[in-house]
matplotlib code that plots the C-alpha trace (Angstrom):
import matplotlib.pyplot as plt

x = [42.6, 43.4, 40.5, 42.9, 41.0, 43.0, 44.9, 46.6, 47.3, 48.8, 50.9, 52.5, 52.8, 54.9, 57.0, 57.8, 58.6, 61.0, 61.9, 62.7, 64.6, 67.0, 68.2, 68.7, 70.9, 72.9, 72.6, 74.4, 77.2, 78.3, 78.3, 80.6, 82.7, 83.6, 84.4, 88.1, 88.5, 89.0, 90.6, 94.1, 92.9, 90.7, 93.7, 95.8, 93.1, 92.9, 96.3, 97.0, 93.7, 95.4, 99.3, 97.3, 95.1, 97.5, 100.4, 97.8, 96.2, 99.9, 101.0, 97.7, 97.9, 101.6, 100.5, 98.1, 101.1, 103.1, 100.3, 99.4, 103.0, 104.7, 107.4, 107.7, 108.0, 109.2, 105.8, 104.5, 108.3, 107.9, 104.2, 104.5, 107.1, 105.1, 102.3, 104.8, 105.6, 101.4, 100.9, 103.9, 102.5, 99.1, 100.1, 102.3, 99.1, 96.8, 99.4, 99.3, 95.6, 96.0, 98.3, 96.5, 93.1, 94.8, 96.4, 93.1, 91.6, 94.4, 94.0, 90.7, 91.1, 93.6, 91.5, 90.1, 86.2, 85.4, 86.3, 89.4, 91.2, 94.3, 96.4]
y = [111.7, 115.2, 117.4, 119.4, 119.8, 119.8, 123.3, 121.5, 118.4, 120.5, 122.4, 119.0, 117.4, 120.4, 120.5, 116.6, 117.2, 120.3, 117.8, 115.6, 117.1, 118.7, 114.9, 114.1, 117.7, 116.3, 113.1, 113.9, 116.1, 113.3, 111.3, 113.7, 114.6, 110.6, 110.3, 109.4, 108.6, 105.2, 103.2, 102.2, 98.7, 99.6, 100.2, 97.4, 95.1, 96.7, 96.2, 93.0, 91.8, 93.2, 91.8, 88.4, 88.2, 89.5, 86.5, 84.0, 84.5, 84.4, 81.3, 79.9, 80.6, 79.6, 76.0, 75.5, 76.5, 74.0, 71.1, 71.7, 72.5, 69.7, 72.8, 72.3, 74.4, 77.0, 78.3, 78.6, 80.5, 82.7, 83.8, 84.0, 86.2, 88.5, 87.9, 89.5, 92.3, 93.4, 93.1, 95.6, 98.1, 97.3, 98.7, 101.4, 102.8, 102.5, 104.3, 107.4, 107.2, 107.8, 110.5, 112.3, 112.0, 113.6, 116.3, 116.8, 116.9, 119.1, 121.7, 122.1, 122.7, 125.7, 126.8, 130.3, 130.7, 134.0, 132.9, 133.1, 136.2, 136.9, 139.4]
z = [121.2, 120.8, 119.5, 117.4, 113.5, 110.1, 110.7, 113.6, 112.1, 108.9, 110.9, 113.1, 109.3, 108.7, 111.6, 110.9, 107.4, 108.7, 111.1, 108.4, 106.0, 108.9, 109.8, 106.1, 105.6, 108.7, 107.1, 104.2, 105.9, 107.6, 105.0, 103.1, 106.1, 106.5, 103.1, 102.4, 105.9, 106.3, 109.4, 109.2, 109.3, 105.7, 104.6, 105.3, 104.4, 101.2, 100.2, 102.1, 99.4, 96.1, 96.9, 98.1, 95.3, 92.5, 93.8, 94.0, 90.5, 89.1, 90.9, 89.9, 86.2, 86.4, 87.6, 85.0, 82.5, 84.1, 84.1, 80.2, 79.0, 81.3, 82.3, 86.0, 88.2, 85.8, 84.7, 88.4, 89.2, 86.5, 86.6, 90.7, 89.9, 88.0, 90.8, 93.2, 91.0, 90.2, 93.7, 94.3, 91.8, 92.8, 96.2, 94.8, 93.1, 96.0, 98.0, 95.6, 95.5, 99.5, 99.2, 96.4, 98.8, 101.7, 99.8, 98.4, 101.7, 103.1, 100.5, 101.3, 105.2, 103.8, 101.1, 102.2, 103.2, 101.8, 98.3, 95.7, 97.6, 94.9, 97.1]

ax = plt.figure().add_subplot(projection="3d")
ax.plot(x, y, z, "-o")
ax.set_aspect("equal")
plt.show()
């Protein structure tokens, strides 16, 4: 054991703290420097999910139509038509949520560093 008395342990409680709070400051730039930037194959299974899921809920609720109403296969036609189209605008808004990030995210690469210069 090192004979060192309270200053010395102070002082190492310090530097751990400093130590600390400079991996949490990284910590958090990362953090915000990965966000928005997701793998191609985020984004695929993200839309793959929503066209999948939005078709299958439609065809499902179509079927139960058809079962209860005795309309076969009209009901499960219909409503897995209108699956298809909430997954197509399901898609079509994710898409524009992408392109408003990275236009977001490009405007900020250009934005000057000194502050708003007008001139």
């Amino acid at each position: 054991m090192s004979s060192e008395g309270p200053d010395g342990l102070g002082e190492e409680i310090t530097r751990a703290r400093a130590a600390r709070a400079e991996r949490e400051v990284a910590k958090q730039r990362a953090t915000r420097a990965d966000e928005g930037n997701h793998s191609a194959g985020a984004y695929a299974l993200r839309y793959g999910a929503e066209f999948g899921t939005s078709v299958f809920v439609g065809g499902f609720m179509g079927y139960w139509i058809d079962v209860f109403a005795g309309t076969k296969p009209w009901g499960l036609l219909i409503m897995g038509a209108l699956g298809f189209a909430a997954g197509i605008r399901a898609i079509i808004r994710a898409y524009k949520e992408l392109n408003a990030q990275a236009l977001k995210q490009t405007q900020e690469l250009q934005a000057p560093e000194n502050g708003n210069k007008d001139g």
